[in-house]
Steps between C-alpha positions, in 0.01 A plus 500: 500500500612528146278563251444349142484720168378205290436116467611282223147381374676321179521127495904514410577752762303336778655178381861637471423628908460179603757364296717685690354383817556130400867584451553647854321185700786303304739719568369456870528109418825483475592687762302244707697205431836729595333589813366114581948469483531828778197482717278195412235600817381816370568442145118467386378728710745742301423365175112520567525895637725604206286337246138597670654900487624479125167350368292754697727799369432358154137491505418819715580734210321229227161524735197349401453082482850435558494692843173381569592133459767567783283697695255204540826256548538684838199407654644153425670503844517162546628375161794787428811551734472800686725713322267526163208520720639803680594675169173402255313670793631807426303491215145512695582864530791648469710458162633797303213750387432724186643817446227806534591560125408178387193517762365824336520286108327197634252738639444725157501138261195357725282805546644789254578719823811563764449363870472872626187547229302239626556549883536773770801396615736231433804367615746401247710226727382190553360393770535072428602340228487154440504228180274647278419859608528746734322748738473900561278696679286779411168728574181588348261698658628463834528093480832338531563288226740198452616478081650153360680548231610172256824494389534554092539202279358213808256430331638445157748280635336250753529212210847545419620557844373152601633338219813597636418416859320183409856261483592655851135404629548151358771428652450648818153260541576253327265488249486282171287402207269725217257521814709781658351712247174540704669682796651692331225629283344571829779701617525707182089550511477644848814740461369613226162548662713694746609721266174624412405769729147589369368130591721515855287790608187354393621123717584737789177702456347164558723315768429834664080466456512118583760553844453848682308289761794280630598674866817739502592443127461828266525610151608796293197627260621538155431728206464364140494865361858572613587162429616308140663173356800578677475791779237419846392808727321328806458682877860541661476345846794531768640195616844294481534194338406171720896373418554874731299438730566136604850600575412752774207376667456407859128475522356139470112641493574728270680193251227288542187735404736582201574114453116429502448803260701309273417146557125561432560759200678163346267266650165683360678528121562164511176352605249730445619727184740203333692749368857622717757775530740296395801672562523518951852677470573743793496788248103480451446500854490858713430557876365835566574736831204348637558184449294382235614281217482663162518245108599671224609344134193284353734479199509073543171381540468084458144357446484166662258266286324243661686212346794620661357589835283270585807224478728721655309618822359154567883334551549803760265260722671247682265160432570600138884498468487202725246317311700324235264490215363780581824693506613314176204600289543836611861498395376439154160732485828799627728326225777445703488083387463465175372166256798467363735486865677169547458323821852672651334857449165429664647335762767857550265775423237315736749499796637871408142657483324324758835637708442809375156561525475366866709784592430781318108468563587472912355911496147370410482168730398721787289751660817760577879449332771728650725627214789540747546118587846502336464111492251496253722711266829280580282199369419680163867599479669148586237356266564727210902446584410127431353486185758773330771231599307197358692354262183292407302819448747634231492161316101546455301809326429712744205714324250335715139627529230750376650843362239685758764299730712805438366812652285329745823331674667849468203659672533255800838516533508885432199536778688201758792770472320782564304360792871351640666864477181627729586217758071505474269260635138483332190300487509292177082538435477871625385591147210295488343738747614814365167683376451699175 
């Protein structure tokens, strides 16, 4: 893969990238409505594959929060067509990587010393590279060590990137009013909590301390004193990526310990610590020789306060969502009703979450859910189909609940993924028993 000798970090030329960006997806526009004339069956398909592969080659030389934002689009599997799904995942771990030039001056601005000064060995090519950084591996006394490097100017850039992004994000989820500053203040406050290394090693320090007891789920040990605001040396463990691994396996045993690795790693944050990894991408995920599955990147940590989960978790039981003052005071402790709704949007966003909710809490109504019931993931998909074509929807402001909303939906759909790619079947209250 090609590598890159430098990043714009400036506001202009990152702006002046996607400028140029825009101008190709209307270029690709207009080629849409001539091909609607020549072959009207396959004409969006076209349009949505040309435009998914020009926005994706426009942001994977900008890196940082525009890449990111696109990265987290694709575990939106349900909501985009297929085609930007297939290329935003690209960006999990695999998008154009840092020249060893540039590696070696990242290295000497953050600790005052070349790559080969600080280690035994290391290797100069990449290994991953993804949105914000990337990886290379090393020694040090004999251990095999995994580096992550962030890419130059990321962090300097996460408020003016989103600025940019924000009209595209608007549009894309419908979202109106001064409110719609909230999520995206909470956007621009984890990636930039992302961004800073020295406090990811001490949240993966502690997810480490506070998990190492779940069954068949392991952790690299990490070093602060080889580590800085923007470079992380932690254990280097072998392994491919889940996404790798879910494509070649056979063995249903084998899916399923991983599968309940995963569910109660997810289950025991949310329950027990109230604070998540809230970004379940297939990237973060490893499976080692021996089967065992390995979580890496503690960069997106969400706390979960108690006024948001105690709402939240209590419509994921039945008698709640179909108790209908129950579930309507709920609705308005999560702020998705608000005072000043008129009768019409009470009436909507009671019938569209009470929809929603029924399904997408199904995994917790029982003792056991199997992840491979392809029925339960057509229902999410023909539901999600339905309200992107609601012309009702579009009418109304569709920034509905809490901003903790956010990350917490993303980790459930980002985990429901995950656990649908393994095909697994777990029990939903395993972690309850797990022991410390």
């Amino acid at each position: 893969m090609k590598t890159i000798d430098s990043i714009p970090t400036g506001k202009i030329s990152r702006a002046t990238r996607l400028v140029r960006t825009g101008v190709k997806v209307g270029i690709n526009q207009l080629k849409y409505y001539g091909d609607t004339l020549v072959d009207p069956q396959n004409a969006k398909e076209k349009l949505n594959q040309n435009n998914a592969s020009d926005i994706y080659d426009g942001l994977k030389n900008l890196k940082g929060s525009a890449l990111k934002v696109a990265q987290m689009l694709s575990m939106e599997k349900n909501i985009l067509p297929k085609a930007y799904v297939e290329q935003f995942s690209l960006a999990q771990f695999s998008v154009p990587p840092l020249s060893a030039p540039l590696v070696r001056k990242t290295f000497f601005k953050y600790f005052g010393k070349h790559p080969e000064d600080l280690f035994d060995t290391f290797n100069s090519k990449s290994i991953a590279a993804a949105s914000i950084g990337q990886v290379h591996q090393a020694t040090k006394h004999g251990k095999e060590l995994a580096i992550k490097i962030q890419y130059p100017g990321v962090a300097d850039s996460i408020s003016s990137d989103l600025a940019m992004v924000k009209p595209v994000a608007i549009k894309m989820f419908n979202i109106k009013g001064k409110d719609s500053d909230k999520y995206f203040e909470e956007v621009e406050q984890k990636l930039l909590e992302e961004t800073d290394y020295i406090l990811e090693v001490k949240q993966s320090q502690q997810m480490v301390a506070d998990c190492k007891h779940i069954e068949h789920l392991i952790f690299p040990d990490y070093y602060p004193n080889l580590s800085n605001h923007r470079i992380i040396t932690m254990d280097w463990i072998d392994g491919e990526h889940l996404s790798e691994f879910t494509k070649v396996n056979t063995n249903k045993v084998l899916a399923d310990k991983l599968g309940q690795a995963l569910w109660d790693f997810y289950m025991y944050q949310m329950h027990e610590l109230k604070r998540v990894h809230a970004d379940p991408h297939p990237g973060n995920f490893l499976v080692t020789p021996k089967g065992e599955l390995v979580a890496i990147d503690f960069g997106c940590i969400k706390a979960i306060p108690d006024s948001f989960y105690i709402p939240y978790f209590e419509l994921a039981i039945p008698e709640n969502i179909n108790n209908p003052e129950m579930f309507t005071k709920k609705l308005y402790e999560l702020e998705i009703l608000t005072p000043t709704d008129t009768p019409e949007e009470i009436a909507f966003f009671s019938t569209l979450f009470h929809e929603m909710l029924s399904l997408f809490t199904q995994p917790m109504h029982n003792e056991t859910f199997d992840f491979s019931d392809e029925t339960f993931f057509s229902k999410v998909a023909d539901l999600s189909e339905k309200y992107s074509k609601d012309t009702q929807l579009r009418k109304m402001n569709g920034n509905r609940g809490s901003k903790h909303f956010l990350y917490i939906n993303r980790t459930f759909f980002g985990l429901y993924n995950l656990m649908n790619d393994l095909g697994a079947k777990v029990l939903v209250n395993n972690y309850k028993t797990l022991k410390k």
